[in-house]
N, C-alpha and C positions, 0 to 999 in steps of 0.2 A: 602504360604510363603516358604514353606519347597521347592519346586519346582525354586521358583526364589532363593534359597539360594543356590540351586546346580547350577545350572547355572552358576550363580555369581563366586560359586569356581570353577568352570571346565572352566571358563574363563581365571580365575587369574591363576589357572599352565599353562595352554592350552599357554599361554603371559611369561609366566616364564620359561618356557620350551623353548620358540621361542627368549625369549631375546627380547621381544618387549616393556615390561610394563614399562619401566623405561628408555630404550633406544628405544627414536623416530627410526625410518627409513624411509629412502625413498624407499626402497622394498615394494612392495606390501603384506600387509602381509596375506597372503594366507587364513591360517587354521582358524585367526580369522573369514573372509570374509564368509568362508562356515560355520563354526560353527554359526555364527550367523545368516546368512539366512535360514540354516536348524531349529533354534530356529525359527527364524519369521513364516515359512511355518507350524513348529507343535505343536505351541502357543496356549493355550486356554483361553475362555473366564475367566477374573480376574487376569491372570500372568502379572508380574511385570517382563521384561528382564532386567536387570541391565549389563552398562556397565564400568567396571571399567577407574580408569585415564590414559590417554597412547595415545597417535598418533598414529593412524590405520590407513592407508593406503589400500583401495581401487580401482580395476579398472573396477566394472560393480555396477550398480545397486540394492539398496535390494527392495526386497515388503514387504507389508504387506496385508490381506486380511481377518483377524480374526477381530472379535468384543469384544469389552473389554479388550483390552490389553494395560499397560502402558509401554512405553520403557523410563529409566531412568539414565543419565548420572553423572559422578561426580562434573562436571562444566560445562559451556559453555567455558572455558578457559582450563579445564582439562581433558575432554572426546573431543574427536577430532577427524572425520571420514574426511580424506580425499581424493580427487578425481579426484587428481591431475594425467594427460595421462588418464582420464578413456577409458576403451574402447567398453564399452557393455551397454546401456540402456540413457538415458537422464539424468533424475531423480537421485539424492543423493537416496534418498527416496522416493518411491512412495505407497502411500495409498488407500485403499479403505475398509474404516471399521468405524464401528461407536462407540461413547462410548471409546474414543481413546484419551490417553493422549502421550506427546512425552516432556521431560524437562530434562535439564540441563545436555545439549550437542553441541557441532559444526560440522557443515556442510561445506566442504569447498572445492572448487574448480572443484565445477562439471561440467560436460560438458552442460545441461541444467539447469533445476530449481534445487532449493538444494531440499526442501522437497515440495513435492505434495500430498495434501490431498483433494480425490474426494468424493463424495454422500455421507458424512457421517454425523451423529448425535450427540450430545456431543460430541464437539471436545478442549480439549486446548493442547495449545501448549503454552509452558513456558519457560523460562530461554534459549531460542534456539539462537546461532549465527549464520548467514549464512555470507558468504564472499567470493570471490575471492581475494584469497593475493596477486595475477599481479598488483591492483588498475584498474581503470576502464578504460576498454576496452568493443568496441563493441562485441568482440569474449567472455565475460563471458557471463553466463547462464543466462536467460530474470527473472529467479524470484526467490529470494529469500525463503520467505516462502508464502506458494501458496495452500491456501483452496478454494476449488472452488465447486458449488451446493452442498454447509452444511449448516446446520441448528444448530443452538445455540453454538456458536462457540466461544471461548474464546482465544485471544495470547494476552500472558502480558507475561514484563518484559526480550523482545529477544532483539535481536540484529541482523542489514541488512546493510553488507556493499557489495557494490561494483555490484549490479545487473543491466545490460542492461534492463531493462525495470523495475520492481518492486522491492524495497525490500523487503516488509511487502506488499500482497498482497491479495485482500477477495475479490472474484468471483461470481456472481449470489447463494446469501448465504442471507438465513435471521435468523433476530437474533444473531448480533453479535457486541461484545466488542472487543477494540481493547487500549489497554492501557500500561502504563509505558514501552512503546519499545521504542528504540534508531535507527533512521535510517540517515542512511549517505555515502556519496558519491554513492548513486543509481540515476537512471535520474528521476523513483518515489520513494519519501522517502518509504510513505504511500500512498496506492491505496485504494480505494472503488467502487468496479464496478458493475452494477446492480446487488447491493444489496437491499432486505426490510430491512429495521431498524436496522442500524449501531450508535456505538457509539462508538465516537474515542476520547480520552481523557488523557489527563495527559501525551501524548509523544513529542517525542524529535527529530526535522526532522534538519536536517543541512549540508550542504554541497552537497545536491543531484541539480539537475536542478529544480525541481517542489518536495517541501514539502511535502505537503498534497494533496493529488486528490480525487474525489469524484465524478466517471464520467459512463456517459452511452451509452453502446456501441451497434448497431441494429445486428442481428440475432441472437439474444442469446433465451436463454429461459422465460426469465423474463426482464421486463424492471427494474432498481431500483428507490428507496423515502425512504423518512424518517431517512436522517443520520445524528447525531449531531455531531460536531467537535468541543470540547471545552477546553479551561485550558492546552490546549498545547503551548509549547514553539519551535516556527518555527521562526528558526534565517538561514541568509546565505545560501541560496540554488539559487546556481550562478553557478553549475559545468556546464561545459560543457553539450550538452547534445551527449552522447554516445550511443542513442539509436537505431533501426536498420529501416534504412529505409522504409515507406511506414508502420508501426504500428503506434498509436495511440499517443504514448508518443513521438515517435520522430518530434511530431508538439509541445510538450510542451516547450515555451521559458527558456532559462535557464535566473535565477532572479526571477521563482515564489512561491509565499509562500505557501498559500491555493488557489488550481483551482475546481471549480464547471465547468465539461460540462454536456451539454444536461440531469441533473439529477433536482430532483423536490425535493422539502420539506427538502432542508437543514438549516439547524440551523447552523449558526459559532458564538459562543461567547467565551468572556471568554479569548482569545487565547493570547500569547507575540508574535507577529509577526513582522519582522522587517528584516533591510537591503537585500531588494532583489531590485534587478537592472531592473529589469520591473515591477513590480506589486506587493504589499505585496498577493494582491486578486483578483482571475481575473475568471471572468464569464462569460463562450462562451458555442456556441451551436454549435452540429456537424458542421455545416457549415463550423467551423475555426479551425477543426482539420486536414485538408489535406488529408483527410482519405478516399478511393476511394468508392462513394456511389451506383456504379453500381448493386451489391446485395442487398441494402440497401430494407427489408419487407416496405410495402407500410402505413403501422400504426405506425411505429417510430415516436415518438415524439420530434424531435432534437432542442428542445426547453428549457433551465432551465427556472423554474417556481416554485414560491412559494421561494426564498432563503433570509432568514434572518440573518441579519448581525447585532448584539449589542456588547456593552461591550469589544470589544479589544482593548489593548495596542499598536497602530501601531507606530513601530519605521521607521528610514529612507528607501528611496524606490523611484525607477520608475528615476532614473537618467542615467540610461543607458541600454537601454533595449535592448533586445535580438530582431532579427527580423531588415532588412531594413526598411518595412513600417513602423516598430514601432518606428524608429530612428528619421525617416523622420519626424514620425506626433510628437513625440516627442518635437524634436526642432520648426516643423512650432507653434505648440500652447501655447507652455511653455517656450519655448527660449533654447539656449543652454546650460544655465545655471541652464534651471527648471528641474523639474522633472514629472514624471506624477502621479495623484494623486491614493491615495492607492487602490483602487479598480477600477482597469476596468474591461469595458465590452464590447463583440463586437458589441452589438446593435442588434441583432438578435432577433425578438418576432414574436410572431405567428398572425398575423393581424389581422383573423378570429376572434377572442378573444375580440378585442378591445368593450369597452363597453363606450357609450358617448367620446372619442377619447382617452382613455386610460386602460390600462388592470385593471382586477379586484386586490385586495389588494394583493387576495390569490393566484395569478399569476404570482407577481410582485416581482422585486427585491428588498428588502424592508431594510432602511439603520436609522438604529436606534446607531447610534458610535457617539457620542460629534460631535466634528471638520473635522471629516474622509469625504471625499468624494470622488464623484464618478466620472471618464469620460466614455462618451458613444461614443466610437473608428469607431461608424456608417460604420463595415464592409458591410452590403447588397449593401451600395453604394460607395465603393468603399472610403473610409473616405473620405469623400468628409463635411459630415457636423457632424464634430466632437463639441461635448456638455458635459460643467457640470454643466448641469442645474441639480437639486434638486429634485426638483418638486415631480416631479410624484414617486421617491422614499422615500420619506420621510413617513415611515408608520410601522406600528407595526405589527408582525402578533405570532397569538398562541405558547406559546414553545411545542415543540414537545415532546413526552412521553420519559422517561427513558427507557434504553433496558432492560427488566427481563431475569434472565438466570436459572431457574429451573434446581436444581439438579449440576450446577461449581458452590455454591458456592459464586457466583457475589454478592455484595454489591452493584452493581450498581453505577450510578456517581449522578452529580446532577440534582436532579430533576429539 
């Protein structure tokens, strides 16, 4: 403590002496910049960096590479690193440490992701804002907040505005909660990408192209399963989508709420979903991401399988969908004036599978929601024989376990 308390004050003159702490600038403010990365570089396991309230100003990159260390801000409104012109590195911040906590501060305007945090171990990330203040453009950084191959990972109660690709994004990571964050105007509110056993719960997606995602991508290290998505509130996610050509998200229709691709064993319940202009929920397989499968390892499984769907709120939706074909098949089945019902799907199943002419329960899209149903947008052939038959969906299948998080802490959501 004694260690972070000097810090702390050799900040506050170090800012008082520069005329920075109370008066923002758009100068770069130098002396903070190196004083603090020479902090990050000779940081020890347990130190608490504290950053006091003030607009900091930015134009390369910090790291970090110590284990056990929390960086701590005054707000996410009041501590404010920005990275605007940067001119040295991607990353706001980039990581590589485990036992790593990082809260209640802003990230803003970097030239790649805001914060990146790789291989690490206990990880949260708390009260964090990222943003781009241009508003959204293809030219801001692809991710917000960006943990990627970690293990027991925890972000609650941030904030992601304004990311070309993700705002809140969790990367071939197992074990991990993802709750009370706010995301908006990003093309993904919320990402999940081959991840084991996610649980996203209690946020707030609005205003991005695609709310909720929950998707798996082939060459990575791990395939993902096992994510609940539940008791959130995904309202209006209509933006445009501003993502960068030939990546994954820039095949995501703007209008969707919750999208499941190519992942297995999701659980959605619980959720308020509503007003989105193609789909409140929509269930594709690699196939109908655009996404160039020339690399594509030969054991990929680009098939969703196992996804349960109960208990949500679905408000208005599928009136004007994003996509020609979708417009088309739109009007040809539902009229001009319909809409398309809350969940589609592009029809995509692995055939081999099939057992007596239809897939097993535990393979299946399984739609347990009162009135809600489904269309089957029969992409393999070209929609040619689009369907909302029931049938074969109508089925219940086991909930999935709660994520435990040893050692953050977690209370866990609902079992």
């Amino acid at each position: 403590m004694r260690r972070a308390a000097l810090s702390l004050l050799s900040i506050a003159v170090l800012l008082a002496a520069c005329g920075e702490q109370d008066k923002p600038t758009a100068a770069v403010s130098t002396d903070f910049q190196k004083d603090l990365q020479t902090r990050l570089i000779k940081a020890k396991a347990g130190e608490v960096i504290e950053i006091p309230a003030g607009t900091y100003h930015l134009d390369r990159s910090l790291s970090l590479k110590v284990d056990g260390v929390t960086i701590r801000g005054a707000g996410m409104d009041k501590t404010i690193l920005n990275f605007k012109g940067q001119k040295a590195g991607a990353e706001g911040l980039f990581v590589d440490a485990s036992d790593f906590t990082i809260e209640n501060l802003a990230i803003e305007d970097t030239s790649g992701d805001a914060l990146k945090v790789v291989g690490g171990k206990n990880i949260v990330i708390r009260n964090i804002r990222t943003e781009w203040t241009n508003g959204a453009s293809t030219e801001n950084g692809g991710y917000g907040i960006y943990p990627v191959q970690t293990e027991n990972t925890l972000l609650e109660g941030n904030v992601a505005i304004g990311a070309s690709d993700s705002g809140i994004y969790v990367g071939q990571s197992r074990n991990v909660v993802v709750r009370n964050n706010r995301a908006e105007r990003n093309v993904a509110g919320i990402e999940i990408e081959n991840t084991i056993g996610a649980d996203v719960y209690n946020n707030v997606a609005t205003d991005n192209t695609g709310g909720i995602l929950v998707f798996n991508m082939p060459n990575l290290q791990q395939p993902g399963r096992g994510s609940r998505v539940f008791n959130n509130d995904v309202q209006g996610n209509n933006h445009e989508n501003f993502g960068h050509k030939g990546t994954p998200v820039a095949s995501v229709p703007a209008g969707s709420g919750v999208v499941v691709n190519s992942n297995d064993d999701v659980e959605i319940f619980d959720n308020k979903i509503g007003n989105h202009k193609t789909a409140n929920v929509i269930i594709s397989s690699y196939y109908s991401t655009n996404y160039s499968d020339k690399a594509t390892q030969p054991n990929f499984d680009p098939y969703p399988e196992g996804i349960y769907i109960h208990g949500n709120t679905f408000g208005p939706g599928g009136d004007s969908p994003d996509h020609l074909e979708l417009k088309a098949l739109k009007i040809a089945k539902f009229g001009l004036n319909g809409h398309l019902p809350d969940i589609l799907w592009d029809g995509y199943f692995n055939q081999k599978k099939v057992v007596d002419g239809k897939l097993p329960d535990n393979l299946s899209i399984c739609v347990d929601n009162g009135d809600a149903t489904l269309v089957n947008v029969d992409g393999p052939n070209g929609y040619k024989n689009i369907s909302t038959d029931m049938s074969s969906h109508r089925c219940k299948l086991n909930p999935l376990p709660k994520i435990e998080q040893a050692g953050l802490g977690d209370k866990g959501g609902k079992a």
